[in-house]
C-alpha positions as CSV (number, residue, x, y, z in Angstrom):
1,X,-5.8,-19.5,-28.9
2,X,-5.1,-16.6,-26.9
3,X,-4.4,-16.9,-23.3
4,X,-7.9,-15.7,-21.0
5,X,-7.5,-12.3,-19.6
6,X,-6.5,-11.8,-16.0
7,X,-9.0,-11.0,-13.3
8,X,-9.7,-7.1,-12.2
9,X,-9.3,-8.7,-8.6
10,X,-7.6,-12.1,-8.5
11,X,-7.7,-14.4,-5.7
12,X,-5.8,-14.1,-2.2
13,X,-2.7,-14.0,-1.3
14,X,-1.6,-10.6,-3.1
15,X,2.3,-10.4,-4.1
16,X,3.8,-7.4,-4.2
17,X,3.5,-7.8,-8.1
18,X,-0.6,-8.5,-7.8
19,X,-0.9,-5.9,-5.5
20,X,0.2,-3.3,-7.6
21,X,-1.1,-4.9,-11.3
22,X,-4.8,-4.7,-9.3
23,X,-4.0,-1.4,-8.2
24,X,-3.6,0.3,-11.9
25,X,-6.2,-2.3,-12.9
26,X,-8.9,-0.3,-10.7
27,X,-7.6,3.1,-11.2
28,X,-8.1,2.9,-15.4
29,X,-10.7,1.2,-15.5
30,X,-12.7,3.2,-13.1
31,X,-10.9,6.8,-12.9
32,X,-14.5,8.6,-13.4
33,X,-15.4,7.0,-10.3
34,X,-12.5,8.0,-8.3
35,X,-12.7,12.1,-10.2
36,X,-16.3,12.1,-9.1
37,X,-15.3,10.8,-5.5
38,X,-12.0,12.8,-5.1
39,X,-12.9,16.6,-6.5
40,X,-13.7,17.6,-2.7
41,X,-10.1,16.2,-1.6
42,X,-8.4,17.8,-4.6
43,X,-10.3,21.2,-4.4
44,X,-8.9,21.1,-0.5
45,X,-5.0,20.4,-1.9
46,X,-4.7,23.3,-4.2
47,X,-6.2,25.5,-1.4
48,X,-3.8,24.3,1.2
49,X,-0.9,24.4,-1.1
50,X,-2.1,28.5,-1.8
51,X,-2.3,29.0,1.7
52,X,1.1,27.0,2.5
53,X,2.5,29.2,0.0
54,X,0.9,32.1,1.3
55,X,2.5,31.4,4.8
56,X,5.6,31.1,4.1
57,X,6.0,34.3,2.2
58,X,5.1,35.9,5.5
59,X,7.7,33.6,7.3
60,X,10.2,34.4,4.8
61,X,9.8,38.3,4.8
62,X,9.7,38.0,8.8
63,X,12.9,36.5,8.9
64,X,14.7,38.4,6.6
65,X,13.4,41.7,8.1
66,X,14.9,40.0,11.6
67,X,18.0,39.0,10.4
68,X,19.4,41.8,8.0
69,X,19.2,44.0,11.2
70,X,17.3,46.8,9.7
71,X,14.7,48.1,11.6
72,X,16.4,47.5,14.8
73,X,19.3,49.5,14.2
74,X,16.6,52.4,13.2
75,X,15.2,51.7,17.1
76,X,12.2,49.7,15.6
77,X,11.1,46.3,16.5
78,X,9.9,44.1,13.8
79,X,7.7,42.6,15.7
80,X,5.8,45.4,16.1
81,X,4.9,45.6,12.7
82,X,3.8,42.0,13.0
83,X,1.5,42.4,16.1
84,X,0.4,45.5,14.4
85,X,-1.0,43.2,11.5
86,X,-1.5,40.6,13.7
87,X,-5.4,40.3,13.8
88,X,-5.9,40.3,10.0
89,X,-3.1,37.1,9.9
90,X,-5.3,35.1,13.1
91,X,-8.3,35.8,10.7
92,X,-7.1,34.7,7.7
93,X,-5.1,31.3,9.7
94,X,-8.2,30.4,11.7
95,X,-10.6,30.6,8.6
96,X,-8.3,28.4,6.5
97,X,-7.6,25.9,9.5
98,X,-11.3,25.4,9.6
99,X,-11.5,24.8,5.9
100,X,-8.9,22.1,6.3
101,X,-10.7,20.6,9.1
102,X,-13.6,20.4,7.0
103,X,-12.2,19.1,4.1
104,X,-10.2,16.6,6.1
105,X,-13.7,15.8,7.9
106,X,-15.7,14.8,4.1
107,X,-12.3,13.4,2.7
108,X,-12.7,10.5,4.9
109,X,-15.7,9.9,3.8
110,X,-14.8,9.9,0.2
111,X,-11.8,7.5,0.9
112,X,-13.7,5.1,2.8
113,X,-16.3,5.2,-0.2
114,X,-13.1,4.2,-2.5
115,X,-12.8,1.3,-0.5
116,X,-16.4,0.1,-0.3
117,X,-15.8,0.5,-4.3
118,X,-12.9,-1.7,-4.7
119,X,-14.7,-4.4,-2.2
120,X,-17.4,-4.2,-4.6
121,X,-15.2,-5.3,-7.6
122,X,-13.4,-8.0,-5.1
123,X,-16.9,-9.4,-5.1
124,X,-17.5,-9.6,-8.5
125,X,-20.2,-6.6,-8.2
126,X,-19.9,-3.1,-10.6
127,X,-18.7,-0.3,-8.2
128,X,-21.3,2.8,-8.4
129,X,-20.9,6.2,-6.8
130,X,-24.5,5.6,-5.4
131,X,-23.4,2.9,-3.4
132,X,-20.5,3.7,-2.4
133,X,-22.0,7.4,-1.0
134,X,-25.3,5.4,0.5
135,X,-23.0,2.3,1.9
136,X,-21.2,5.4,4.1
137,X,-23.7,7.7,5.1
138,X,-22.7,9.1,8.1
139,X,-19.1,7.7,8.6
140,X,-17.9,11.8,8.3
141,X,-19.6,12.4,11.8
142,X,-18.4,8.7,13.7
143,X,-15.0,10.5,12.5
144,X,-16.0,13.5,14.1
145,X,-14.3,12.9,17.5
146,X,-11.2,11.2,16.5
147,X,-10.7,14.1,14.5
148,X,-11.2,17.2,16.7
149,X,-9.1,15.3,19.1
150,X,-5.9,14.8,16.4
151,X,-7.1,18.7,15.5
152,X,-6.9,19.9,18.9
153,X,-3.5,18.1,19.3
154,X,-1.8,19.7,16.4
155,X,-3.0,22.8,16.5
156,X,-1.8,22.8,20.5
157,X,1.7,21.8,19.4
158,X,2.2,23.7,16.7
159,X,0.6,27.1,18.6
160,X,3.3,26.5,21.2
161,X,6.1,26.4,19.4
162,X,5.2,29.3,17.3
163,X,4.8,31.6,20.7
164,X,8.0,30.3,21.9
165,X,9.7,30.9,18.6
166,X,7.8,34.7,18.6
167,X,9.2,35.3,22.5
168,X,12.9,34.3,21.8
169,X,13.2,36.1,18.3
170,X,11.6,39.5,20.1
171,X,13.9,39.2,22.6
172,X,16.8,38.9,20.6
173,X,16.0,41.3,18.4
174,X,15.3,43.9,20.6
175,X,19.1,43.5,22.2
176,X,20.9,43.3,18.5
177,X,21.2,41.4,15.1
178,X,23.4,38.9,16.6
179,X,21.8,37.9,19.0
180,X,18.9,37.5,16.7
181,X,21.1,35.8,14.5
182,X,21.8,32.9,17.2
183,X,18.6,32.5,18.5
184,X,17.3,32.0,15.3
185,X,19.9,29.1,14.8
186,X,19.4,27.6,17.9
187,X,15.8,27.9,17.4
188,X,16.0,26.1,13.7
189,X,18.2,23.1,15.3
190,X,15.1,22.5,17.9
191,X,12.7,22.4,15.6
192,X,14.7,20.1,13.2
193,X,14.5,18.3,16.1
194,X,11.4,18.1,17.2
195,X,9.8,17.6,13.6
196,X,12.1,14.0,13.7
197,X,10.8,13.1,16.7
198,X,7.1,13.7,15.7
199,X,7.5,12.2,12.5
200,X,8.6,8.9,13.5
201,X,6.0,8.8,16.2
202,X,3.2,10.1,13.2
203,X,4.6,7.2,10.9
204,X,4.3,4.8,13.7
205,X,0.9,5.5,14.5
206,X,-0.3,5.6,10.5
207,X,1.3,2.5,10.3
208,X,-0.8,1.0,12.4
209,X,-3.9,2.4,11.7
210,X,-3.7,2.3,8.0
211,X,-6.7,0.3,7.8
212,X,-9.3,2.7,9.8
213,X,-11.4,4.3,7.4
214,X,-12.1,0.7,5.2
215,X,-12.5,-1.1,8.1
216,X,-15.1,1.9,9.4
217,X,-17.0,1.9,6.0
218,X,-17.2,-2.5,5.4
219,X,-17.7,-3.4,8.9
220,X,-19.6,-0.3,10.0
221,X,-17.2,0.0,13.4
222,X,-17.3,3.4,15.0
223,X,-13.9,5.7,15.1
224,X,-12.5,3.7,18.5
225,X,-13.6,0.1,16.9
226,X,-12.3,1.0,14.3
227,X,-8.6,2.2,15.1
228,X,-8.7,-1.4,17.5
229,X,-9.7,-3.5,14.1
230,X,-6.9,-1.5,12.4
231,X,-4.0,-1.9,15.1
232,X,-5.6,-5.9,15.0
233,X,-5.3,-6.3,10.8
234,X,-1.7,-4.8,10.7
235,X,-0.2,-7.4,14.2
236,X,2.4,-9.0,12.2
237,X,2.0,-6.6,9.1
238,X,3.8,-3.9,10.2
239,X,6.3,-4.1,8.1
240,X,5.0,-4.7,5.3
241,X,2.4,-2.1,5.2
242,X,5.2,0.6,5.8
243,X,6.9,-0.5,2.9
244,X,3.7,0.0,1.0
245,X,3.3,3.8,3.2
246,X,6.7,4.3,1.7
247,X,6.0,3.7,-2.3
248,X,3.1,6.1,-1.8
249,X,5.4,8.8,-0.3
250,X,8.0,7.8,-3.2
251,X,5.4,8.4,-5.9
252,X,4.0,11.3,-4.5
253,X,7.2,12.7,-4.1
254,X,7.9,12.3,-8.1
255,X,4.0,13.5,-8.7
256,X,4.3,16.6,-6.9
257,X,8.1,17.5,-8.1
258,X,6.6,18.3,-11.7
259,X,4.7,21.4,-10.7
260,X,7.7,22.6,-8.3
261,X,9.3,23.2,-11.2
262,X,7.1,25.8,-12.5
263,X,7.3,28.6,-10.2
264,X,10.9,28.7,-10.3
265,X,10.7,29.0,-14.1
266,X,8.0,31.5,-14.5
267,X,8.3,33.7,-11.5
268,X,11.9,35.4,-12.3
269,X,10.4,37.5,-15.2
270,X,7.5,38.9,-12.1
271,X,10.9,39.7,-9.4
272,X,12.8,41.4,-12.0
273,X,13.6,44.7,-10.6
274,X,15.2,46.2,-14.0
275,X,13.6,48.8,-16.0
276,X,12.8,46.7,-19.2
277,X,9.9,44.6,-17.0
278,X,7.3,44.9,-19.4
279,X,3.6,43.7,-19.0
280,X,4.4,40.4,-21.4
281,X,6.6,39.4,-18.4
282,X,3.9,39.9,-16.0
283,X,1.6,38.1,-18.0
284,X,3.6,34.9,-18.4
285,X,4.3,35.0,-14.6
286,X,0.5,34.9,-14.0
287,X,0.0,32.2,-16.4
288,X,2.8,30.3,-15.5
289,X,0.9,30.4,-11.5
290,X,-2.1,29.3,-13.4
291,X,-0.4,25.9,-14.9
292,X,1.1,25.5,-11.7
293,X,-2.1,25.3,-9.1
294,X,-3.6,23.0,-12.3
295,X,-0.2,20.8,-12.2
296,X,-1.2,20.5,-8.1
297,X,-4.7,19.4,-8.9
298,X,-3.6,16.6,-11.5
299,X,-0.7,15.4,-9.0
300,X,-3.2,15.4,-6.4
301,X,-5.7,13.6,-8.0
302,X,-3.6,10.8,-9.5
303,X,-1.5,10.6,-5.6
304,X,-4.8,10.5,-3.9
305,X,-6.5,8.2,-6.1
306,X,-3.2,5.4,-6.0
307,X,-3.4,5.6,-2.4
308,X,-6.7,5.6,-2.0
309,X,-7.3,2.1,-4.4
310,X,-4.1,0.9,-3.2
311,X,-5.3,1.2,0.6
312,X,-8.5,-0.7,-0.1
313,X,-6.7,-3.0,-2.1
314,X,-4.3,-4.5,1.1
315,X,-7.1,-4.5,3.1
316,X,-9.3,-6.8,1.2
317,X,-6.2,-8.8,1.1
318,X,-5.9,-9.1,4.6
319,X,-9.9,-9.8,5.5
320,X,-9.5,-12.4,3.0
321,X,-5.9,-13.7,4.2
322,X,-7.3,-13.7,8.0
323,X,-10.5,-15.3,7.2
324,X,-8.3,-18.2,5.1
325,X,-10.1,-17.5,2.1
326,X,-6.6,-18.0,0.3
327,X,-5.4,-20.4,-2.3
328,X,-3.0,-23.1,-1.6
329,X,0.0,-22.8,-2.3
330,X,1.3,-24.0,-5.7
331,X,3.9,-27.5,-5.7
332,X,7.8,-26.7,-6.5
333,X,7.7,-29.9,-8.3
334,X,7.2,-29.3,-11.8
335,X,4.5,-26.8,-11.2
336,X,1.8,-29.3,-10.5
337,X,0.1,-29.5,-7.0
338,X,-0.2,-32.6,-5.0
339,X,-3.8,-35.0,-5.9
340,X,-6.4,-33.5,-3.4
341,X,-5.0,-29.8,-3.5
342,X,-5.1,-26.6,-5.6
343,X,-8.4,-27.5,-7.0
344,X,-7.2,-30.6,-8.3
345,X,-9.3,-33.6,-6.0
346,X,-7.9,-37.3,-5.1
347,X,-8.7,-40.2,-7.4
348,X,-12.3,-41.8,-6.7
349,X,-10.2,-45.1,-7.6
350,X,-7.4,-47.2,-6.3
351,X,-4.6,-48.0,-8.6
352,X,-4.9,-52.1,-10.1
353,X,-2.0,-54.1,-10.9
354,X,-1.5,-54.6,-14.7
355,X,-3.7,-57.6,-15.7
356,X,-1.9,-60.7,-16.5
357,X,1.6,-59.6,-14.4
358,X,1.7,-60.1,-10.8
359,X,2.6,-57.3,-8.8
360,X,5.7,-55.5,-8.6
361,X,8.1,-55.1,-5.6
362,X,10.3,-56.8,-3.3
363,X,8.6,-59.0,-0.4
364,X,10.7,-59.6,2.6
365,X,13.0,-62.4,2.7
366,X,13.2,-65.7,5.2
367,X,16.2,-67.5,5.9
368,X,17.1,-69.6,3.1
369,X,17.8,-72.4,5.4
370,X,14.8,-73.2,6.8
371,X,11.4,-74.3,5.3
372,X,9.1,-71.0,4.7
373,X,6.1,-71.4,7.3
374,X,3.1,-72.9,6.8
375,X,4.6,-75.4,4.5
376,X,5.0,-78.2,7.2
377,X,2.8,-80.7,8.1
378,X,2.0,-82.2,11.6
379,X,4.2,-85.2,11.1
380,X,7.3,-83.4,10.0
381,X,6.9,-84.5,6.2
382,X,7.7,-82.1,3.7
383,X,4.3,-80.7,2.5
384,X,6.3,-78.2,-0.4
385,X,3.6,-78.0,-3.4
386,X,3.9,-80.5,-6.5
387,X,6.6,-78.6,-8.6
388,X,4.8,-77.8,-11.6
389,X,5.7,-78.4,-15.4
390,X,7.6,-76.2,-16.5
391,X,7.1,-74.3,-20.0
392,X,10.7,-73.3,-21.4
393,X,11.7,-75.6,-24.1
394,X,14.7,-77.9,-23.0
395,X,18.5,-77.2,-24.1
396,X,19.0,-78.9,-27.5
397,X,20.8,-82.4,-27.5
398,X,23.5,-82.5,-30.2
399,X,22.2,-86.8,-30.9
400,X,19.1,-86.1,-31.7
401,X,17.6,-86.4,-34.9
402,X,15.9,-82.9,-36.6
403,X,12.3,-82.1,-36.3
404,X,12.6,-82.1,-40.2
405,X,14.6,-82.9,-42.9
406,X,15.8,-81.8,-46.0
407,X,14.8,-84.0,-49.0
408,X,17.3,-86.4,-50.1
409,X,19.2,-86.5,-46.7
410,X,16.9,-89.7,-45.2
């Protein structure tokens, strides 16, 4: 007789070793669900990794026009090449920072419909994509706000650092190379700085309000209720929902290191500056960029997807957990719970003494030298019961005559 399968979602509390069986659990047995509700998130990944890349091919080529000294000793500034080009590159950054806003804006929606999917298996229901897209209509714009703010905020911070790093590095460079040179290191050791600082504050505050978009999507809480409800679900859990923050970053560390790989391998062929670069070369460069953005797509969808399950996962844990819809906790003794626990309910009956044997134990003792109580009378005479006949046979007597006897010894 084969053993009876596991549940998709089994009862609270969630080990580390539950929590991540469910998590795989939902992902296979519903990835066309989570492809259907993650292509906007994964579209908006392989557009912000082009546009990452984009970037810092301009950052690159800036700096190494700055520090090899060039242009300045020819009397030009750099920089002047830069501001030259400068309105095409705030066109192109301020169209793809409002893509990212935008897909940031309907990818919350999309997780939070993840999670009002998995809740749907916790309650023994079949998760839809109609559901799950009607149970958070309008949750993008309750986001709205919390968003523009954390927008606004980054985009502040980041614009002022850029300016200052433009002002020093023109200054520099307009005196000489060294000087550029220095200010550029002095410059990189800030920012290493600075990008410490803000992550630990950044990890801090995800942390805390891990549980945001579920908590907006099953309790229909706005974007302020909801960070509250968050900061409340994880007092205590801190901990332990870092550690889980961590094995996400882990995994999508490994997930995303396969298609690093790629450029490395296919682009030496495209900078080859020799005179046998032939069109073949080209062509497996341009391919090899091709396997690479579709390397990004599957790593996204796979990291988004874990997380995504995996976040609505912990948080029906800890609903259930707070609202002590748990199971007891199993006996050390031999693996069998006390009567009246773990399912198991006390005896409707009270144990009876075997018939025919009195009942077992030791009674307290009186002194042996005086008369137990009760057995006295009111004149002082012994009032002991009758001793009664006694039924053990009496120790043989060596004269008396046999019960029987053998013929021919009468």
């Amino acid at each position: 007789m084969s053993a009876p399968d596991a549940p998709v979602f089994p009862a609270s509390p969630l080990r580390f070793g539950d929590t991540l069986a469910t998590t795989m659990r939902l992902f296979y047995r519903h990835i066309g669900l989570w492809l259907g509700l993650l292509a906007l998130p994964v579209f908006g990944s392989v557009v912000a990794t082009f546009g990452m890349l984009t970037a810092m091919m301009f950052a690159v080529l800036a700096v190494l026009i700055v520090v090899s000294g060039g242009p300045v000793v020819s009397g030009i500034n750099p920089f002047d090449d830069i501001a030259a080009a400068s309105p095409e590159l705030i066109g192109v950054a301020v169209v793809l920072l409002v893509l990212s806003f935008l897909v940031v804006l309907f990818s919350g929606r999309l997780y939070a419909a993840m999670s009002v999917a998995v809740k749907q298996v916790a309650d023994d229901e079949r998760p839809s994509f109609g559901h799950a897209w009607s149970a958070t209509r309008g949750l993008q714009w309750r986001l709205l706000p919390l968003l523009l703010l954390l927008f606004g905020i980054t985009v502040t911070l980041i614009g002022l650092f850029v300016i200052m790093v433009i002002v020093v590095m023109r200054e520099a460079a307009a005196r000489n190379s060294d000087a550029a040179v220095g200010a550029f290191g002095i410059l990189a050791l800030v920012g290493v700085f600075l990008y410490f600082v803000a992550s630990l504050v950044v990890i801090a505050l995800r942390t805390k309000f891990y549980y945001l978009l579920p908590a907006m999507a099953n309790e229909g809480l706005g974007a302020v209720a909801g960070l509250r409800r968050s900061w409340q679900l994880t007092k205590g859990e801190f901990w332990r929902t870092l550690g889980y923050l961590l094995l996400i970053a882990v995994v999508n560390g490994f997930l995303f290191s396969i298609p690093q790989s790629i450029p490395s391998m296919v682009m030496i062929p495209a900078v080859d500056t020799s005179d046998e670069l032939d069109v073949l070369s080209l062509l497996v460069a341009n391919v090899g960029m091709w396997i690479f953005f579709l390397l990004v797509a599957v790593a996204s969808f796979v990291s988004f997807a874990l997380a995504g399950v995996l976040q609505a996962v912990l948080y029906v844990d800890r609903v259930r957990r707070e609202r002590g819809e748990v199971l007891p906790p199993a006996s050390p003794v031999g693996g069998y719970p006390p009567a009246g626990s773990g399912g198991y309910p006390a005896p409707a009956y009270s144990p009876q003494a075997t018939p025919g044997y009195p009942a077992q134990g030791y009674q307290s003792q009186a002194d042996p030298g005086a008369p137990p109580a009760g057995l006295a009378d009111s004149a002082g005479a012994s009032a002991y019961p009758t001793p009664q006949p006694s039924f053990a046979a009496p120790p043989d007597d060596p004269q008396a005559p046999p019960d029987f006897y053998l013929p021919g010894t009468r």
